[in-house]
N, C-alpha and C positions, 0 to 999 in steps of 0.2 A: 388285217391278218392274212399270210398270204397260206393256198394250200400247202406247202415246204412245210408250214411251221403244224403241220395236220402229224400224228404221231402214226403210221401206219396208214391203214384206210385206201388204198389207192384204187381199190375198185369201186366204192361209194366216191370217191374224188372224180372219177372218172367220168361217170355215172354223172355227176351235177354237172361238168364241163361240157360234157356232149349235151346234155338240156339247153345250157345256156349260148351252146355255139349254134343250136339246131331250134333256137327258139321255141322252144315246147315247155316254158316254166311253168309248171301249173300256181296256181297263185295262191293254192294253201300245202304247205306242206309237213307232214309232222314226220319230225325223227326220234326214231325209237331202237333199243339197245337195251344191253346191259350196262350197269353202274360202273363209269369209270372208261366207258368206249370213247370219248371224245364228243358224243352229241351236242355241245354246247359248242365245243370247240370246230366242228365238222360247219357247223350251220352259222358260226359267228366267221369263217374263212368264206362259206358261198354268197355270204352277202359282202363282205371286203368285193369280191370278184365280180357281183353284181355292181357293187358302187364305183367299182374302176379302178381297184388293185389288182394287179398281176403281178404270178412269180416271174415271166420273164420280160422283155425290155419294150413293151408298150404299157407302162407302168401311167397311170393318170397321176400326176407330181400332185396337186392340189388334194384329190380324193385320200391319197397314200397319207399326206401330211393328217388330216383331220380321222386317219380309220388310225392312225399309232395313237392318238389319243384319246378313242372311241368319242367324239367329240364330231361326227359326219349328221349335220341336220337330218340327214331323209334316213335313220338309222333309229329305229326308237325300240323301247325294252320294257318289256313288262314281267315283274318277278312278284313271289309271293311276299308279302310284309307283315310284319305285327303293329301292333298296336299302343304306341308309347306312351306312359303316364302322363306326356305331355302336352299329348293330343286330347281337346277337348271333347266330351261324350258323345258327340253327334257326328264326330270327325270318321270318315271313313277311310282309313290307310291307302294311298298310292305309290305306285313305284316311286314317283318323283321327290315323296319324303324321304326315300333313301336313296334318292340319285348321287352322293358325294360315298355312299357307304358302298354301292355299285362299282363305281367306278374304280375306288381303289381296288377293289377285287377282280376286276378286270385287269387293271396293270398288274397285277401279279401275275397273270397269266388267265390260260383260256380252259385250265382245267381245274374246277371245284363244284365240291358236294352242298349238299343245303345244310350239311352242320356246319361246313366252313361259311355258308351265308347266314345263316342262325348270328355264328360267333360275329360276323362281320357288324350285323345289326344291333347285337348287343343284348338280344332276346334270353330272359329265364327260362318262365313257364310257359311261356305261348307256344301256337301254332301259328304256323306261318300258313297265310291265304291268299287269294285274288280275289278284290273286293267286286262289287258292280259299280262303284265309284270309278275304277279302274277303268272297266269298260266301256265307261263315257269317255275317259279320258282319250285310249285307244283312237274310237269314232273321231273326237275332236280333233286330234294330232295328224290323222291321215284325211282328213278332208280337205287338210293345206294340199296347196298344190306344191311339188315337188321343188325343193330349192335349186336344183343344179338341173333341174332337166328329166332324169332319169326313174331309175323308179323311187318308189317308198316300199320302204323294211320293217316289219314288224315283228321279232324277234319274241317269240310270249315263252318264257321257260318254266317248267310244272306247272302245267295248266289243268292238269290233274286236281289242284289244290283251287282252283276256282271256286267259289260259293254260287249254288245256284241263279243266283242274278245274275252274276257276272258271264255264266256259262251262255244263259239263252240270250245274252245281249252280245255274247261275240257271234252267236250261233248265225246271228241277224247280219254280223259285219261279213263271214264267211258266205252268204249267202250271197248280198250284194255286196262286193269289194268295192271299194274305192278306186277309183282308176290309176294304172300303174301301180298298185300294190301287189305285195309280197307278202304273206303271212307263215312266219316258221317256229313250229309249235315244238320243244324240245322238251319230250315225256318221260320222264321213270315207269309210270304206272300208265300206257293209252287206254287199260280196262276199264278204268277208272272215268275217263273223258265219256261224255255222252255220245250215244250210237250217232246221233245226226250230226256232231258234230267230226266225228271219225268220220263219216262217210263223203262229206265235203272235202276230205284233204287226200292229198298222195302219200302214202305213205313211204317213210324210205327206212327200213331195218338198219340199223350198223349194227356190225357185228364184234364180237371182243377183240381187243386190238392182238396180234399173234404174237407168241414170242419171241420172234427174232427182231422185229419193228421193238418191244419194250425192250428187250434188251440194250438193244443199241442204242435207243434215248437215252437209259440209262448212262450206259459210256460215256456220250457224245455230250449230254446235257448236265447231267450230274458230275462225271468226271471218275466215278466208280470202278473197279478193275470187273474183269472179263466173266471170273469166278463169280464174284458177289452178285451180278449183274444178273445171270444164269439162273440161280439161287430165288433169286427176288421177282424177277420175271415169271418163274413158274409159278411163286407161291401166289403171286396178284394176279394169277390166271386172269390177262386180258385187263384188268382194273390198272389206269395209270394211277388213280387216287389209291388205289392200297399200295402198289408199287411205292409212291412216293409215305404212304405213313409207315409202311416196314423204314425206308431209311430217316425216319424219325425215334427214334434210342425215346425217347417219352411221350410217345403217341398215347393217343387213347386206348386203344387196343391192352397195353400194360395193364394199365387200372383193369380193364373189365377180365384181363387171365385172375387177375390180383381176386377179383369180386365170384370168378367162378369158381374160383379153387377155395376160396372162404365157405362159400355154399356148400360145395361138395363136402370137404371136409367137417363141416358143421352138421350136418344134415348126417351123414352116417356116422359121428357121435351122439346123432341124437341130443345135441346141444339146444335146448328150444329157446334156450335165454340167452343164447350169445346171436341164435337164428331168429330172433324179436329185433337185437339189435342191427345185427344185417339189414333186415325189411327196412327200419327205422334209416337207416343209413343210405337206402337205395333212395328214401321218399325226396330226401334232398338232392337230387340229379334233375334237371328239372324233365320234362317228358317226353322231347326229343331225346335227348342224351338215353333214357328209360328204354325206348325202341331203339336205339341202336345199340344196348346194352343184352337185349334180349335178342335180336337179331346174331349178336354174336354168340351167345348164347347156344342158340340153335346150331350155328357155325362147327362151334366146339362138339359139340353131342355128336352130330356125324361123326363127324371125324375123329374122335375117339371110337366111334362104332366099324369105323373101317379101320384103323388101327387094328384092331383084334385077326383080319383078315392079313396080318404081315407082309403085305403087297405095296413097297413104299409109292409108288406109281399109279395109287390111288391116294396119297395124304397129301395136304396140302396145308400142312403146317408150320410155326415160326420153329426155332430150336426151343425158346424157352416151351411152346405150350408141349412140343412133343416130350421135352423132357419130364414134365409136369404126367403127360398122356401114358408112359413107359408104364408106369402104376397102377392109373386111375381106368385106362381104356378099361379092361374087365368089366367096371361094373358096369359100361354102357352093353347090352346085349340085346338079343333076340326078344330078351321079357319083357323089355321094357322101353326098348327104345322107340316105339309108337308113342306109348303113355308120354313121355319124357318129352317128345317134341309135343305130341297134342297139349300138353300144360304148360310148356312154351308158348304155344302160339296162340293159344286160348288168351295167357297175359297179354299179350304181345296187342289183339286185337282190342282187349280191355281197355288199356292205357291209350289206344288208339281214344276210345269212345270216353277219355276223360273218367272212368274209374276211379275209386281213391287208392291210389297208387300203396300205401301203408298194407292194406288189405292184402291188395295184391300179388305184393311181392312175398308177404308172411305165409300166405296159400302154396304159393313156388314151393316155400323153406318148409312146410309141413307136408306138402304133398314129395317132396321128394327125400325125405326121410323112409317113405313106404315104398317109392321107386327105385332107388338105390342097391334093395335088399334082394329082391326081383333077381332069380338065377334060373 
């Protein structure tokens, strides 16, 4: 993947290209952003460029051939996994059991979320993790010596979701690297990474990709006119992954206007029996989908809260939710929009920690019958 094919970014591009002309590559590096910046996609181009692709005409033929099929030996990945029925009780999940479900997700491109890795994998109700079987793995894989010469890449993405084993047994590989290695750690969450292991790496910020950079992807790679483009680009402030689920007409995002506007609507009729079935009907999402349902959630509540301040240049919403918001903003206000996200986020971390989700969600639909009324 060459840097061109990078959506924006040209001053973190820039940034890698002078390390690696100026030889100063620290040999851990984690990249960190916002949702939808390119981090996978940014750190999946500097290692193309490490292994001997370029955008201009000292291109390596052999290396270019094996990085279009992400199929380059000295290239190796490590993502979170679950745990399939069909792995036997003592099995501990490795990337490598879903290296064919990888791969296609890589040919589609260099930009996706861990719901689209979830769906890839085939996962209900799990959580996706990095085992410490993993991290043997890692060790064993880069002990080989390099196939072609050059360096070894280690590519670890949400490493965030490490289980502790796994965490103090890379903690060990960051410590002593392997010779000629490369370790590029691609985070949502680095709070979440252990301090020692933050502190062994360089960090490099990406920032959201700007609108004029989404825009024109849009155009250029979608095919979308100039208007739409405009439209879309603000509303995914900087997120190519929202960018591309706005021009998805049945994204997930529908359902969940669908699921918050049932709530609301329930909840200030005081409906408890139809807000029983709601709960009941959320229980079945399995529990990734439940946090980014509540995620959004939170989303909508702002923004119905700045709504009321009729300053469109603070909203950052679809036509449908604002048409839905023309009404509803009111009841989010001053009284209650603390309470509303705190019982938000309160779920939100619940469902994290494996709650019974039924409960959960019923607490939401009770507690925001009292929220609602709040003037």
């Amino acid at each position: 993947m060459k840097f061109s094919e990078v959506i924006g970014q040209k001053e973190a591009l820039k940034l890698l290209r002078d390390l690696a002309e100026e030889q100063r590559i620290p040999h851990a590096i984690l990249f960190t952003g916002p949702e939808g910046s390119g981090k996978i996609a940014i750190a999946l181009a500097f290692a193309s460029y490490l292994l001997g692709e370029r955008d201009d005409e000292g291109n390596n033929r052999q290396a270019e051939a094996m990085l279009k099929k992400w199929e380059h030996p000295d290239l190796h990945f490590t993502y979170p996994t679950i745990k399939l029925p069909s792995f036997t009780s003592d099995h501990q999940p490795i990337s490598d059991d879903f290296s064919k479900e990888w791969h296609e997700l890589l040919m589609q491109g260099p930009y996706f979320s861990l719901e689209q890795w979830m769906t890839q994998m085939g996962a209900a109700n799990q959580q996706a993790v990095i085992t410490g079987a993993e991290s043997d793995e890692i060790s064993r894989k880069l002990s080989l010596k390099s196939s072609q010469g050059g360096y070894k890449i280690s590519i670890i993405w949400l490493p965030e979701r490490m289980n502790g084993t796994a965490a103090n047994k890379l903690l060990k590989l960051l410590e002593e690297p392997p010779h000629q290695t490369i370790f590029m750690l691609v985070s949502e969450h680095p709070d979440q990474l252990l301090e020692t292991i933050r502190s062994r790496t360089q960090r490099f910020e990406i920032k959201k990709i700007d609108n004029e950079a989404l825009e024109n992807a849009l155009v250029e790679r979608r095919g979308i006119d100039g208007d739409s483009a405009h439209r879309i680009a603000r509303f995914a402030n900087g997120n190519w992954n929202k960018a591309l689920e706005e021009l998805d007409a049945g994204n997930e995002n529908n359902q969940f206007l669908d699921m918050f506007i049932m709530l609301m609507r329930l909840s200030y009729m005081r409906n408890i029996h139809d807000l029983k079935k709601w709960s009941e009907a959320v229980t079945s999402f399995g529990r990734e989908k439940q946090k980014r349902m509540l995620e959004y959630f939170l989303r909508l509540v702002r923004e119905n809260f700045m709504y009321n301040f009729q300053k469109p240049e603070l909203i950052y919403m679809t036509q449908n939710e604002e048409n839905f918001s023309k009404n509803f903003a009111r009841f989010i206000n001053e009284a209650n929009i603390i309470d509303i996200s705190n019982l938000l986020n309160k779920a939100l971390r619940d469902i994290g920690q494996n709650a019974n989700a039924k409960i959960v969600f019923f607490d939401i639909a009770l507690n925001m019958i009292v929220l609602l009324i709040r003037k």
